[in-house]
Backbone as JSON Lines, residues from 0, in Angstrom:
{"i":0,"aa":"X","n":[-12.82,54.87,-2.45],"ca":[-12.49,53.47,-2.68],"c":[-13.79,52.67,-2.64]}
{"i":1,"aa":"X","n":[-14.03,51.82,-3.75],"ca":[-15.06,51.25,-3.36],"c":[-15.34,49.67,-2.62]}
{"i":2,"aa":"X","n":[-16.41,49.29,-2.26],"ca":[-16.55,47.93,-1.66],"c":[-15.3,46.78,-2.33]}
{"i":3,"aa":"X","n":[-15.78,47.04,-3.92],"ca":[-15.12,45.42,-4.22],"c":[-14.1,46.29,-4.46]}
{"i":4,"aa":"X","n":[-13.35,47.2,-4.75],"ca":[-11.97,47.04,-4.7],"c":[-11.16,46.59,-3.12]}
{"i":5,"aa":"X","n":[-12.22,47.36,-1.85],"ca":[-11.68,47.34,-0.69],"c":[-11.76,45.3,0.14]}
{"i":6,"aa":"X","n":[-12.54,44.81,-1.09],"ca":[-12.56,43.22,-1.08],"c":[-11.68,42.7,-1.39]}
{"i":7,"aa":"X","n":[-10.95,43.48,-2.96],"ca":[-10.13,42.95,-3.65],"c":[-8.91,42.76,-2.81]}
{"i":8,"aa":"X","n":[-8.6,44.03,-2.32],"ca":[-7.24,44.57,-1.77],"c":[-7.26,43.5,-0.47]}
{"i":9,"aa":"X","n":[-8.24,43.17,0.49],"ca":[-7.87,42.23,1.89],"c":[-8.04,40.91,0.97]}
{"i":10,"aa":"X","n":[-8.78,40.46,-0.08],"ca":[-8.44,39.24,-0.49],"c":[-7.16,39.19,-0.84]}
{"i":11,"aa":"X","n":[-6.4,39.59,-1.41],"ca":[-5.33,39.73,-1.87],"c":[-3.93,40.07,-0.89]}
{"i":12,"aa":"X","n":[-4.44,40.05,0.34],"ca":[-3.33,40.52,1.24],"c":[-3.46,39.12,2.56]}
{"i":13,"aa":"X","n":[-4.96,38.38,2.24],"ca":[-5.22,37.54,2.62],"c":[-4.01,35.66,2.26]}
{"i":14,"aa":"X","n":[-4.46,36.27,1.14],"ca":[-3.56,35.51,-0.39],"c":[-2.04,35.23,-0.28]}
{"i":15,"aa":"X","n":[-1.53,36.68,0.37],"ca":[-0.12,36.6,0.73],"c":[0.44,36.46,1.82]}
{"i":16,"aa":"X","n":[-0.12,36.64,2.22],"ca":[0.16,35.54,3.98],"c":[-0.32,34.27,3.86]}
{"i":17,"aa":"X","n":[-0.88,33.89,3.31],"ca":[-0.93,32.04,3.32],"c":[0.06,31.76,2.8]}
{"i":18,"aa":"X","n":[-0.2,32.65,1.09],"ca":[1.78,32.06,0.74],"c":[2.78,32.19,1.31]}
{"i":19,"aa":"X","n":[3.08,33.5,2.3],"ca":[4.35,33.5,3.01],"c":[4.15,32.46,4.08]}
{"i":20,"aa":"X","n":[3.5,31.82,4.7],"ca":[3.21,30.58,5.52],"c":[3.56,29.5,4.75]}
{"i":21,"aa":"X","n":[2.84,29.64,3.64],"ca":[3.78,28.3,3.26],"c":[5.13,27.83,2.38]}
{"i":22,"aa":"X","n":[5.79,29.12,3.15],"ca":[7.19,28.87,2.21],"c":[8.44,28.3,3.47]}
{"i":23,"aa":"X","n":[7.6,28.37,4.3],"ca":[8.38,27.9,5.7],"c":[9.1,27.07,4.92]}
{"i":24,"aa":"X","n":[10.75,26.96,5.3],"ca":[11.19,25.41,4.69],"c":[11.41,24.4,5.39]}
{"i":25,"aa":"X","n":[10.93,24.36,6.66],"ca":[10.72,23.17,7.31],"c":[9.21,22.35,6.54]}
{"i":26,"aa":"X","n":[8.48,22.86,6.13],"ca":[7.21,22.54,5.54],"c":[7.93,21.74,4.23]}
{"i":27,"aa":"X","n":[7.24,20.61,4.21],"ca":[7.41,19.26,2.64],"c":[7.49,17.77,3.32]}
{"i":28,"aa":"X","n":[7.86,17.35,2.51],"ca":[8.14,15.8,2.88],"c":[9.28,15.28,2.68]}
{"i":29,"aa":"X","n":[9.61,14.74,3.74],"ca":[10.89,14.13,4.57],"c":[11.52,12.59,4.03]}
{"i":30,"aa":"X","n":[12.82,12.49,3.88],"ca":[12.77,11.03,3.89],"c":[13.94,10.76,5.1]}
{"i":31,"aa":"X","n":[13.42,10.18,5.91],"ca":[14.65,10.0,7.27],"c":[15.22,9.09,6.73]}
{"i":32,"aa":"X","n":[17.13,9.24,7.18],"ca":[17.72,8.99,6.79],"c":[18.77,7.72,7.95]}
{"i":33,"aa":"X","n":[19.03,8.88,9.33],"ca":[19.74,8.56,10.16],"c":[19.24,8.94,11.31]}
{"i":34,"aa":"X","n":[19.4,7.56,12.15],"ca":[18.87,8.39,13.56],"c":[20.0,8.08,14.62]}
{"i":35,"aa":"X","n":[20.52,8.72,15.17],"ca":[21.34,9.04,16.25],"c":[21.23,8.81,17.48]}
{"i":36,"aa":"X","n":[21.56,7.72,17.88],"ca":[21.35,6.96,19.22],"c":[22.41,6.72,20.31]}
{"i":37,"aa":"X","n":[22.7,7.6,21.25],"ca":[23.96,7.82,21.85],"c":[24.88,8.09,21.19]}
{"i":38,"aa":"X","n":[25.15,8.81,19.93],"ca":[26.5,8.44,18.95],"c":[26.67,8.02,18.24]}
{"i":39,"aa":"X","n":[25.54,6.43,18.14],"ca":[25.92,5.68,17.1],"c":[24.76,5.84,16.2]}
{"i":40,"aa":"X","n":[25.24,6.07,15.0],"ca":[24.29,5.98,13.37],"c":[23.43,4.93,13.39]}
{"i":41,"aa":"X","n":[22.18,4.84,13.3],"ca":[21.03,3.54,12.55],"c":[20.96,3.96,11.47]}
{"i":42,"aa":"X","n":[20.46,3.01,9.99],"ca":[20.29,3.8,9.26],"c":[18.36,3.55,9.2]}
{"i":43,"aa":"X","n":[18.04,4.67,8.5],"ca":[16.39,4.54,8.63],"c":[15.76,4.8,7.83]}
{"i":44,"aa":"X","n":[14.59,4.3,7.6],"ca":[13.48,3.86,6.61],"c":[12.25,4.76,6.45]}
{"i":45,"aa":"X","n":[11.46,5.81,5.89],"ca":[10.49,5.3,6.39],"c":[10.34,7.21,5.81]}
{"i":46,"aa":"X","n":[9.16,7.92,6.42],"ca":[8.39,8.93,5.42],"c":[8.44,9.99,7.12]}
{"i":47,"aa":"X","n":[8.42,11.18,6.57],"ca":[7.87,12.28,7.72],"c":[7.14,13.48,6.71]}
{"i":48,"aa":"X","n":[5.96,13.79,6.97],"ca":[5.45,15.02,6.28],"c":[5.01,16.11,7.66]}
{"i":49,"aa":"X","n":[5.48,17.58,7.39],"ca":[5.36,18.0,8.0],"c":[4.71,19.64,6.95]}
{"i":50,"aa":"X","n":[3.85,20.32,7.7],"ca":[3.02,20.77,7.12],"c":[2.47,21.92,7.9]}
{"i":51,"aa":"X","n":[1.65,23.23,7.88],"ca":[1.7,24.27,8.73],"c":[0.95,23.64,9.56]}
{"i":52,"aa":"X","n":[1.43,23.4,11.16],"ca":[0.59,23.22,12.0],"c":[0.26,21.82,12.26]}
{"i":53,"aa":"X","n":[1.04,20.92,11.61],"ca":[0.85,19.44,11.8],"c":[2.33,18.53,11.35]}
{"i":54,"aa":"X","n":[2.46,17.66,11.9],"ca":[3.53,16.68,11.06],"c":[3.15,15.06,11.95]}
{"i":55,"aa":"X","n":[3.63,14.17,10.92],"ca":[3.84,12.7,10.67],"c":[5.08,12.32,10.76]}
{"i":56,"aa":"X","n":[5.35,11.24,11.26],"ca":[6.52,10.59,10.98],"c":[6.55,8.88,11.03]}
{"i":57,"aa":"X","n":[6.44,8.41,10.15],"ca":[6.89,7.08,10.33],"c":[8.33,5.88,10.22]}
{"i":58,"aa":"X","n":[8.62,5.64,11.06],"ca":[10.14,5.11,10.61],"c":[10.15,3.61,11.04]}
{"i":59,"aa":"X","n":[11.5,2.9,10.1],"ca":[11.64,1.43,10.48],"c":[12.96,1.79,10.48]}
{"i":60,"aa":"X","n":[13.43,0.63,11.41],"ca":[15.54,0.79,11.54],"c":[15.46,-0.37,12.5]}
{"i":61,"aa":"X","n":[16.81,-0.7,12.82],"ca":[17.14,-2.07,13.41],"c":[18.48,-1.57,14.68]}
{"i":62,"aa":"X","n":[18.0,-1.38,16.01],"ca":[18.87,-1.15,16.92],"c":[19.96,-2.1,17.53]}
{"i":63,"aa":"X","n":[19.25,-3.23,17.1],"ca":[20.21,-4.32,17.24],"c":[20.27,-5.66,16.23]}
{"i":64,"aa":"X","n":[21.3,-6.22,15.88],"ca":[21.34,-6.73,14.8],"c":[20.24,-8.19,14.27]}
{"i":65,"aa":"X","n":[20.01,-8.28,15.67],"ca":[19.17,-9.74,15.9],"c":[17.98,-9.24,15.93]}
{"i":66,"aa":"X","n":[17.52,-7.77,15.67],"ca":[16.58,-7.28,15.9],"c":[15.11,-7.5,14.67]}
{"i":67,"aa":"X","n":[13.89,-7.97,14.62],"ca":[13.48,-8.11,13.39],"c":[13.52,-6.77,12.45]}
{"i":68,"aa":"X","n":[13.51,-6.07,13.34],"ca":[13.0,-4.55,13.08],"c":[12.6,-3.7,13.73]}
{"i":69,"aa":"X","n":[12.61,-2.51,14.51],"ca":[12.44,-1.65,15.56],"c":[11.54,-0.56,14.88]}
{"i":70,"aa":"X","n":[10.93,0.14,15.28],"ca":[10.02,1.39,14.4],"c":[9.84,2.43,15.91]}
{"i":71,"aa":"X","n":[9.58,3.94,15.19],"ca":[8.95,4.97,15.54],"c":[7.48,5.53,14.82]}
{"i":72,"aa":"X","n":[6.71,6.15,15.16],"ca":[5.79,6.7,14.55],"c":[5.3,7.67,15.54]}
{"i":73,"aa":"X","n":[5.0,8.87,14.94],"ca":[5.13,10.3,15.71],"c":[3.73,10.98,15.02]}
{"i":74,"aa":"X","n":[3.25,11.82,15.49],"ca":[2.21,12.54,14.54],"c":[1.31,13.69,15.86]}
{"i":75,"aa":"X","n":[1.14,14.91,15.47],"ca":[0.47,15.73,16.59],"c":[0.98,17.13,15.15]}
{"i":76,"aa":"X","n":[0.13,18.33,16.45],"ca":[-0.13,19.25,15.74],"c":[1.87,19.72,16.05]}
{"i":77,"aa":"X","n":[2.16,20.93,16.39],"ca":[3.06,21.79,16.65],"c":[3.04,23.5,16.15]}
{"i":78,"aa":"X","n":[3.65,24.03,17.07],"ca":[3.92,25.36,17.11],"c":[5.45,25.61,16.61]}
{"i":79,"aa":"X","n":[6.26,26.71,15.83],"ca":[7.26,27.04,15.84],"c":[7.74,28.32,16.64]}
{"i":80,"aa":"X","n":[9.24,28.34,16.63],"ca":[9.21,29.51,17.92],"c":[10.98,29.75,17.68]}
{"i":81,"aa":"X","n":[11.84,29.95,16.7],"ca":[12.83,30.22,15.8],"c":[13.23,28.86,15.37]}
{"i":82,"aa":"X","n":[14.3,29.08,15.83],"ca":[14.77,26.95,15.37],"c":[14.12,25.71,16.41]}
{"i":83,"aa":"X","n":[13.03,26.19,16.72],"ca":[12.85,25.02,17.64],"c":[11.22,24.72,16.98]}
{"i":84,"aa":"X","n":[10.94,23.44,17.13],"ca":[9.73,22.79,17.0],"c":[9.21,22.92,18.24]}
{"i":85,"aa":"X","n":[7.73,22.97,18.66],"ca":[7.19,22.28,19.96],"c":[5.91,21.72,19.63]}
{"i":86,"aa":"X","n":[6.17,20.23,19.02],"ca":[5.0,19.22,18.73],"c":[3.99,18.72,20.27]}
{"i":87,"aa":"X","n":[3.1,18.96,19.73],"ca":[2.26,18.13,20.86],"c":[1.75,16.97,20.69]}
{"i":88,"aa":"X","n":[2.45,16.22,20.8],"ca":[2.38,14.39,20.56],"c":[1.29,13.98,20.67]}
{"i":89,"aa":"X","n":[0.15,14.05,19.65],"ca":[-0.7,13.29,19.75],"c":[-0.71,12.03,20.2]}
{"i":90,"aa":"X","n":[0.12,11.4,19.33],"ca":[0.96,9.99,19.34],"c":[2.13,9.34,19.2]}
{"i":91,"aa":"X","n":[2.73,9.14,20.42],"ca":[4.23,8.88,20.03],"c":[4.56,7.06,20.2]}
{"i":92,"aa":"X","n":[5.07,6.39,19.67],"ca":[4.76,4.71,19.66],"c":[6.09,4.54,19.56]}
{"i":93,"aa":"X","n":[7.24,3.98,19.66],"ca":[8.07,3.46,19.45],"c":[7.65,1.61,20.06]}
{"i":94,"aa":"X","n":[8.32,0.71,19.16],"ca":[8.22,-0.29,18.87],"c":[9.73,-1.03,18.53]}
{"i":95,"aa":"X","n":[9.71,-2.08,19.85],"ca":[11.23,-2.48,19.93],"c":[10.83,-3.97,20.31]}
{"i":96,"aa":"X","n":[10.61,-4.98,19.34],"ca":[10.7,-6.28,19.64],"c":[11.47,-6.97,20.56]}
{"i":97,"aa":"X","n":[12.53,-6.72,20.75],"ca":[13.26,-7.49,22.03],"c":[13.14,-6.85,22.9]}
{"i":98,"aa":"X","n":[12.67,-5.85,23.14],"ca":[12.27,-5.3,24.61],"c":[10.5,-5.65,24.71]}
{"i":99,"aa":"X","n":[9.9,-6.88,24.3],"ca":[8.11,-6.8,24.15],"c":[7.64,-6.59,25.51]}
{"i":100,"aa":"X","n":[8.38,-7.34,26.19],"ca":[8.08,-7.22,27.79],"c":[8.04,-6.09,28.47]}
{"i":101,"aa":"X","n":[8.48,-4.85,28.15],"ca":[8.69,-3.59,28.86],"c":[7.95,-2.87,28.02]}
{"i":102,"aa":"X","n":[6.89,-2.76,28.48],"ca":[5.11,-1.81,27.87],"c":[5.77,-0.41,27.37]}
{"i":103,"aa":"X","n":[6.77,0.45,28.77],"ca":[7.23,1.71,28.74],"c":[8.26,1.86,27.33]}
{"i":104,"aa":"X","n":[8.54,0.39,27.06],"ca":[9.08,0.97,25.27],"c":[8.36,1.16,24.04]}
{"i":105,"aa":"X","n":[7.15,0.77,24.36],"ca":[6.54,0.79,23.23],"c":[5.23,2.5,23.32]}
{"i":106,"aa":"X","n":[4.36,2.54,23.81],"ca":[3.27,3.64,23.77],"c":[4.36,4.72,24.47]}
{"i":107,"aa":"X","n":[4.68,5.7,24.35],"ca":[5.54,6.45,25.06],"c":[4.77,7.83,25.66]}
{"i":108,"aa":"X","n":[4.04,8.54,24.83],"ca":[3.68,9.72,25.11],"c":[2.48,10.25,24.42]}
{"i":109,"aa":"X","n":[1.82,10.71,25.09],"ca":[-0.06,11.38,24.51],"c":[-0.62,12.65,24.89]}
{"i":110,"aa":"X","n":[-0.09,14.02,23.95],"ca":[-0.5,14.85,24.25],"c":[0.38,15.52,25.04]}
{"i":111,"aa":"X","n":[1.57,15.49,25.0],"ca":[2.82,15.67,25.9],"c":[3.61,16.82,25.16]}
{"i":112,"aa":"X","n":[4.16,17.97,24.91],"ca":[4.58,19.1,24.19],"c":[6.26,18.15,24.43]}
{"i":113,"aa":"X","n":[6.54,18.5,23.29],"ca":[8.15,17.77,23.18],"c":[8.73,18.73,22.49]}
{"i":114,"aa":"X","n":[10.03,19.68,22.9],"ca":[10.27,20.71,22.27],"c":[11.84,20.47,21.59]}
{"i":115,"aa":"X","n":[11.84,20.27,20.16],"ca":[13.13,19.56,19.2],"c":[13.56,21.1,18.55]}
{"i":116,"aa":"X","n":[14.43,21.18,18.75],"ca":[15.51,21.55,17.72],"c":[15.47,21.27,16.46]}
{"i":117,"aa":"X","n":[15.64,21.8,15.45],"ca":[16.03,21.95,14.07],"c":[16.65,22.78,13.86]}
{"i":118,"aa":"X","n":[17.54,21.9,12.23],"ca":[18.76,22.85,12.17],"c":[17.99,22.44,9.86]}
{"i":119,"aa":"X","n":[18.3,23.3,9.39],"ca":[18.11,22.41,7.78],"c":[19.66,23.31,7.47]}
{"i":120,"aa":"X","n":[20.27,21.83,6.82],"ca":[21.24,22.22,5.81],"c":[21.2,21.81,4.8]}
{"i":121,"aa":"X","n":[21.14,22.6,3.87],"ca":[21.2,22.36,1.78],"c":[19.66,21.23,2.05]}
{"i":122,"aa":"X","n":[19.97,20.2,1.99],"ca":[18.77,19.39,1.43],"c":[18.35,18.31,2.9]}
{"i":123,"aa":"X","n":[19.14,19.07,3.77],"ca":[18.96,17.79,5.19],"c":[18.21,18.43,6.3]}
{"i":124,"aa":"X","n":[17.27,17.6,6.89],"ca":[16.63,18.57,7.92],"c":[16.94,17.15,9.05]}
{"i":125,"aa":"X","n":[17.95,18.25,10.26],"ca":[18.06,17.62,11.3],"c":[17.76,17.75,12.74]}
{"i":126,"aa":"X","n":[16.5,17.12,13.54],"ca":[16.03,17.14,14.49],"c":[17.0,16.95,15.75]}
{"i":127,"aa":"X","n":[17.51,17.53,16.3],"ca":[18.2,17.36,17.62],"c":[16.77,16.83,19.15]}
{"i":128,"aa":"X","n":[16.85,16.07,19.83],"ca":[15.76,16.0,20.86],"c":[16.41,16.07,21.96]}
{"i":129,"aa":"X","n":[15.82,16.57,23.08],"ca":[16.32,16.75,24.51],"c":[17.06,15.6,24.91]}
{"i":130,"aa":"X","n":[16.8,14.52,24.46],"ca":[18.02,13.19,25.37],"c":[18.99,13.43,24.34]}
{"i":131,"aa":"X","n":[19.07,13.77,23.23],"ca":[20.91,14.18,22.42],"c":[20.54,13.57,21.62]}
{"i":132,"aa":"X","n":[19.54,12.15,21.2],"ca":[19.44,11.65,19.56],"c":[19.03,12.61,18.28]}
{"i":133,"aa":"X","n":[19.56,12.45,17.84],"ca":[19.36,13.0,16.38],"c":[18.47,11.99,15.59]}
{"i":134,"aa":"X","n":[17.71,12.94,14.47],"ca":[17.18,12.13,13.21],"c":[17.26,13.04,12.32]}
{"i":135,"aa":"X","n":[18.28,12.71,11.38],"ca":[18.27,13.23,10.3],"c":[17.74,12.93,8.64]}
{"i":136,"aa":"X","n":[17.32,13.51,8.46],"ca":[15.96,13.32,7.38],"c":[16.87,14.17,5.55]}
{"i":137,"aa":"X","n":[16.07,13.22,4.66],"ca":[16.82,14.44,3.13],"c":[14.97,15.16,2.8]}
{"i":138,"aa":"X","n":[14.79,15.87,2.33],"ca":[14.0,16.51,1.53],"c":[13.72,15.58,-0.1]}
{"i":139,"aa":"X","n":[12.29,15.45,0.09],"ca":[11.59,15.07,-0.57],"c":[11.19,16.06,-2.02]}
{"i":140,"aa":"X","n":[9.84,16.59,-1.1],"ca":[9.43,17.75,-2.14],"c":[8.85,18.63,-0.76]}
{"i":141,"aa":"X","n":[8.54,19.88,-1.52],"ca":[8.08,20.78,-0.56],"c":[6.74,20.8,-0.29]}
């Protein structure tokens, strides 16, 4: 066997493990849809890309009706480990105007492993989180 074929053959085996990495189908871009707050439906705004080894999330929704507007924004690396995510929150922000006074609603978590659930059905990818809210997201593109 020679050199460049024995190049050819690990480039090429190199080649197919990136592609099988990136056929994960949690991997594409998200459009959140619903987020799940004790039970009750918000509906929600806003982009999540998630990607080998990293994801984003930005969202707008209104928890209460007098509310101007409430937001999340999420972003850190993560590990997978079957149906479960375990992001390490670079940055976790939630942003709740009528609560301005209470600091603990807004900067939440830095560098903190948060370990979510996922479930994808047909075109929906839905995050379950340890306090029971849901966010459920449709598929973008991959």
């Amino acid at each position: 066997m020679t050199n460049l074929y024995r190049l050819t053959l690990l480039l090429g085996c190199l080649l197919l493990v990136a592609c099988v990495q990136q056929k994960n189908p949690l991997y594409g871009t998200w459009k959140p849809q619903t987020y799940v707050v004790g039970g009750k439906e918000y509906q929600l705004s806003g982009l999540m890309i998630i990607r080998p080894g990293y994801m984003s999330a930005n969202t707008i929704f209104r928890l209460e009706e007098k509310s101007p507007g409430d937001a999340n924004a999420n972003a850190g690396s993560f590990e997978l480990k079957g149906n479960t995510i375990i992001i390490d929150q670079w940055m976790q922000l939630h942003w709740r105007p009528l609560h301005a006074d209470d600091s603990k609603q807004h900067f939440l978590a830095q560098n903190v492993p948060e370990e979510v659930r996922y479930e994808i059905v047909g075109n929906r990818l839905i995050f379950s989180f340890p306090s029971g809210n849901q966010y459920i997201s449709e598929r973008l593109t991959d």
